[in-house]
ZARO-865943 format. One record per atom (N, C-alpha, C): x, y, z; residue in one letter. Coordinates in steps of 0.2 Angstrom, whole numbers, plus 5000, padded with zeros to 4 digits. Last residue first. Layout:
<rs>
XYZA
...
</rs>
This chain:
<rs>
516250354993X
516550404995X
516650415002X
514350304991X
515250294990X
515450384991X
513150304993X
513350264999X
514250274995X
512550334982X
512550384988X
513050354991X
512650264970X
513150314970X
513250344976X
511250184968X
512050154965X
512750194967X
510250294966X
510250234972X
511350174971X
510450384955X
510750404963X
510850334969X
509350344946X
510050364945X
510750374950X
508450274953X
508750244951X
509450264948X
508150424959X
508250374964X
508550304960X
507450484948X
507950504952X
508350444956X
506450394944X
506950394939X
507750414943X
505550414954X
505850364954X
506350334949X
505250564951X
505650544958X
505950494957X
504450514938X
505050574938X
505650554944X
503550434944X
504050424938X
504550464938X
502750524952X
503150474955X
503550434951X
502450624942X
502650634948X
503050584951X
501550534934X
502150574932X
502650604936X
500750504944X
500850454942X
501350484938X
500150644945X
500550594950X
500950564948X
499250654933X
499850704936X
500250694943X
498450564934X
499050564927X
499450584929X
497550604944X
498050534942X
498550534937X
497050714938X
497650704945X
497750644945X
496250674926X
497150724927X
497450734932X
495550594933X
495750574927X
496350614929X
494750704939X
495250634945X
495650614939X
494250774930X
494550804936X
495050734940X
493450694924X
493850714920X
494550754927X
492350664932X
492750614932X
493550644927X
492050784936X
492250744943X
492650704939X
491850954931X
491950874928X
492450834932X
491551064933X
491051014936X
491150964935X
492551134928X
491951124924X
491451084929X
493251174940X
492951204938X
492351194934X
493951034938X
493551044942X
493151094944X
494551064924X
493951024926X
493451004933X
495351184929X
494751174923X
494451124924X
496551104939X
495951154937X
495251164936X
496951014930X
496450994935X
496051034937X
497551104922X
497051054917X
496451034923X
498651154929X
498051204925X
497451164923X
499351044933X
498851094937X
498251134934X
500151024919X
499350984922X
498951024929X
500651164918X
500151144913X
499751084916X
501751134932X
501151214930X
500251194924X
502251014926X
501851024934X
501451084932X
502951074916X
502451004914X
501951034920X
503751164922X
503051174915X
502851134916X
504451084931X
504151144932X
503451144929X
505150994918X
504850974922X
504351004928X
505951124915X
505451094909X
504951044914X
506651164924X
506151204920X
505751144917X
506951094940X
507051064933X
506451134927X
506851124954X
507551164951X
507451104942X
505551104956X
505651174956X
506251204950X
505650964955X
504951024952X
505251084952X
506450924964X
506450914955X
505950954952X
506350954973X
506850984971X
506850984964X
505250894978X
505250984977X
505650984973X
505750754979X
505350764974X
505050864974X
506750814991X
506750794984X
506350784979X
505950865000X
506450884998X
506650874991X
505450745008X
505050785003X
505350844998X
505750575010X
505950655009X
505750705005X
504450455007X
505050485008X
505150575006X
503150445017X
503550395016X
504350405011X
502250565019X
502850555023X
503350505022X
501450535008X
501850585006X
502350595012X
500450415013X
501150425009X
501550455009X
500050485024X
500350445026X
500950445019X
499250605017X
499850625021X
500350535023X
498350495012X
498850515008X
499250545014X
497750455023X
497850425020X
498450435014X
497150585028X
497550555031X
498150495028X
496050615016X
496450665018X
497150635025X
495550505020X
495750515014X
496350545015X
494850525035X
495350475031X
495450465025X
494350645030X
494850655034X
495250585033X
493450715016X
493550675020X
494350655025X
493450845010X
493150825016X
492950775017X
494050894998X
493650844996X
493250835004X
494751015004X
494051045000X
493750955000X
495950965005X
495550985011X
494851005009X
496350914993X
496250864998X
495750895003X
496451034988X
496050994986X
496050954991X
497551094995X
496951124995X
496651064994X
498651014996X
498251005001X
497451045001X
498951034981X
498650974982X
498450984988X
499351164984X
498951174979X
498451104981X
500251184993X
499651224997X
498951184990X
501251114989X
500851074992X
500251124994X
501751244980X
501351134976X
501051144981X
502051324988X
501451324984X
501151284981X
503351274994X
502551284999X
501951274994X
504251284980X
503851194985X
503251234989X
504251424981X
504051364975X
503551284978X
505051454995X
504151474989X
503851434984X
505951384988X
505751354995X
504951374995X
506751464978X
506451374977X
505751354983X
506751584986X
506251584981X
505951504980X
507651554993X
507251584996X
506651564992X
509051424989X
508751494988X
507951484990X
509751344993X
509651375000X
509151434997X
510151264983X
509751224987X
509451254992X
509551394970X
510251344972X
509851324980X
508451414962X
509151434958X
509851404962X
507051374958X
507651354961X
508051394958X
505651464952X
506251404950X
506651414957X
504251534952X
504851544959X
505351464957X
503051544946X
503551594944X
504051574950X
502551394951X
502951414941X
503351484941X
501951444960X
502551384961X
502851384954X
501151534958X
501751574963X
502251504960X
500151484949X
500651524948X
501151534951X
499651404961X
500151354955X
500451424951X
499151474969X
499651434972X
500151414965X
498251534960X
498451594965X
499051524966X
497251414958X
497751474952X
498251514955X
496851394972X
497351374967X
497751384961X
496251514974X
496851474981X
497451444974X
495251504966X
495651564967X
496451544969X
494451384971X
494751404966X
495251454964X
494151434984X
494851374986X
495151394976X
493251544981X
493851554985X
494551494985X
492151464974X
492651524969X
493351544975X
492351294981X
492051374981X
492451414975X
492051144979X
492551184980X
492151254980X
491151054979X
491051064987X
491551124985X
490950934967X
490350994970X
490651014977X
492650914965X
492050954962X
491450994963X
492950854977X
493050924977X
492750974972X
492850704973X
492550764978X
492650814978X
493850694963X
493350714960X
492850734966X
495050744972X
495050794964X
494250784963X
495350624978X
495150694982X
494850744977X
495250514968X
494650524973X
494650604976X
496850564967X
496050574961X
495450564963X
497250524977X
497350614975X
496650614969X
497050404977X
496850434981X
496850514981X
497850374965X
497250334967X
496850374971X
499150394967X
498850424963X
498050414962X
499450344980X
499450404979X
499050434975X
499550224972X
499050214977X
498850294977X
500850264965X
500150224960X
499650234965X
501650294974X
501150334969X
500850324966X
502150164976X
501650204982X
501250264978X
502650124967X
501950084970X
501850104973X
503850204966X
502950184959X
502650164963X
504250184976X
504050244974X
503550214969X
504850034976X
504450074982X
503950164978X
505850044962X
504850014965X
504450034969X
506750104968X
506150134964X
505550124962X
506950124983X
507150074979X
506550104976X
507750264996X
507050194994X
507150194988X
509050265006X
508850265000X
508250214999X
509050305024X
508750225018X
508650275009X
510350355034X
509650365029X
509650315025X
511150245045X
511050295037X
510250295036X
511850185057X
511250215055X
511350255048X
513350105051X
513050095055X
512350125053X
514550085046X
514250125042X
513850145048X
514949955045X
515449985045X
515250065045X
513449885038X
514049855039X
514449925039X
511950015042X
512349965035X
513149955040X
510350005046X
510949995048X
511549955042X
509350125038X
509450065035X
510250075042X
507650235041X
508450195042X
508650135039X
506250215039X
506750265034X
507350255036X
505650095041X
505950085036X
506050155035X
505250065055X
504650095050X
505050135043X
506450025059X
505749995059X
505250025055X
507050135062X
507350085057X
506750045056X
506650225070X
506250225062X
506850215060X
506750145082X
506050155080X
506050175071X
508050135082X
507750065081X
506950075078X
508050285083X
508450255079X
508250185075X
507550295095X
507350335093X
507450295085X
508750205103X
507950185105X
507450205099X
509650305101X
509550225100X
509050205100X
509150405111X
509450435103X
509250355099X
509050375124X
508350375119X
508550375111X
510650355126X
510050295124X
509650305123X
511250465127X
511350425120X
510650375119X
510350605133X
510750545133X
510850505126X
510250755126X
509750695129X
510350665128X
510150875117X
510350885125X
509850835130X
510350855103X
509450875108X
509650875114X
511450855101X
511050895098X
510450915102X
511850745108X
512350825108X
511650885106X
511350665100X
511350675108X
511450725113X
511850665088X
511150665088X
511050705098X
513050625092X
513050705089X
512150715090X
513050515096X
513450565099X
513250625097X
512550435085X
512250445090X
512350505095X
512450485068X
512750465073X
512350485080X
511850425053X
511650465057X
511950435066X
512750465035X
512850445043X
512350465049X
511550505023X
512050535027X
512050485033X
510550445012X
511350405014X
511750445018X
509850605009X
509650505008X
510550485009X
510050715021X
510050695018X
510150625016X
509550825035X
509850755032X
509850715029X
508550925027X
509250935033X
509850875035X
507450855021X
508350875019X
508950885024X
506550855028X
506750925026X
507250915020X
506550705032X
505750725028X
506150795025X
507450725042X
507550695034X
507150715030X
507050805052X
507650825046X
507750795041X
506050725055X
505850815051X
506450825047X
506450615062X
506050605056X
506050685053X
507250685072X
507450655067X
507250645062X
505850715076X
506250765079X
506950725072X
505250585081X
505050645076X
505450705074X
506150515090X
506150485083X
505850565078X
505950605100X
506550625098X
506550585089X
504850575103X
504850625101X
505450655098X
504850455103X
504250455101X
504450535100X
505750455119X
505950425113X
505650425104X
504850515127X
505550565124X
505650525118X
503950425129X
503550485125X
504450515122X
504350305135X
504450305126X
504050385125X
505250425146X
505250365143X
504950355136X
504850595146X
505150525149X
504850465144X
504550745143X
504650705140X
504950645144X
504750885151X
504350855153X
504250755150X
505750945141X
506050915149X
505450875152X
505650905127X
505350935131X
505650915138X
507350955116X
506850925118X
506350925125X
507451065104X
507451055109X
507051015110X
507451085089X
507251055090X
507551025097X
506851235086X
506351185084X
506651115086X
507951305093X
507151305097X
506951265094X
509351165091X
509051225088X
508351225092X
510751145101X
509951115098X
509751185096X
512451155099X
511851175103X
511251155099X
</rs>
């Protein structure tokens, strides 16, 4: 039976159902709920949202095309593990635009966004992972992104602030939390450069402020991409 998040709308017809059911698909990988390399079967996809097989299909060619599917020989639809490079080169771009949002937000932040962030990056340093369904981890991740959306949303530009969303849909989000939360030391690291961005955005210092959300990304996407090289070799067996 289809969960309320993801019934599909009865008012839905042609590419709208198809357009909705690709989203609806996109959310559980974006989640984790289907994981980098799991089978994605039509039948059951079909079953699930109480739609026929052919939007499911339709759905499928759509974000095989926009590259989070891979059709593999005997295998059929899989999640697409993304290739290491893909990840550094996106967060190099990433890291480009988080650091533009970091130095607008210099003159525009208030004592209240400031607050927001102290307040978000300690909740994400006191709430580790202890196992993939714990309550606490999932606190952890909300708090990272409350922390970067803050800024982004205080720098007040919208194609910016679009901009990045784009990357940050480009893979599962689950996994780069997973490594923030469930790694202590990797944790620290993330706790101690938030601190720095901080502070300099506090100090008024725009360039000093884009400088450490650059560094702090760009370590970000090295971490992920280490992940991915160790696992891109291993998902698909068994």
């Amino acid at each position: 039976m289809p969960t309320t998040d993801d019934t599909i709308t009865t008012e839905a017809t042609g590419h709208a159902l198809v357009d909705e059911i690709a989203a609806k698909i996109r959310a559980r990988i974006m989640s984790g709920d289907i994981p980098i390399g799991a089978q994605l079967r039509q039948a059951e996809l079909a079953s699930d949202f109480g739609v026929s097989r052919t939007p499911v299909r339709e759905a499928l060619r759509q974000l095989q095309t926009g590259g989070l599917i891979d059709v593999v020989p005997n295998r059929g639809a899989v999640v697409r593990v993304p290739a290491p490079w893909e990840v550094r080169e996106a967060y190099e771009v990433r890291a480009e635009l988080e650091a533009l949002a970091a130095a607008r937000a210099v003159d525009r932040i208030s004592a209240d966004d400031l607050e927001r962030l102290r307040v978000a990056n300690q909740e994400m340093f006191d709430h580790p992972l202890t196992s993939p369904d714990d309550v606490s981890g999932a606190e952890s991740r909300r708090e990272n992104d409350v922390f970067h959306n803050t800024i982004t949303t205080v720098s007040a530009n919208q194609r910016l602030a679009r901009s990045i969303d784009e990357i940050n849909e480009t893979f599962p989000r689950n996994v780069s939390a997973q490594l923030l939360v469930g790694d202590p030391r990797h944790r620290e690291e993330n706790y101690r450069e938030h601190l720095r961005i901080i502070e300099a955005i506090a100090a008024g210092d725009a360039e000093l402020a884009g400088r450490e959300m650059r560094e702090h990304v760009i370590k970000a996407g090295e971490h992920l991409a280490r992940w991915y090289e160790q696992r891109s070799s291993t998902v698909f067996r068994g």
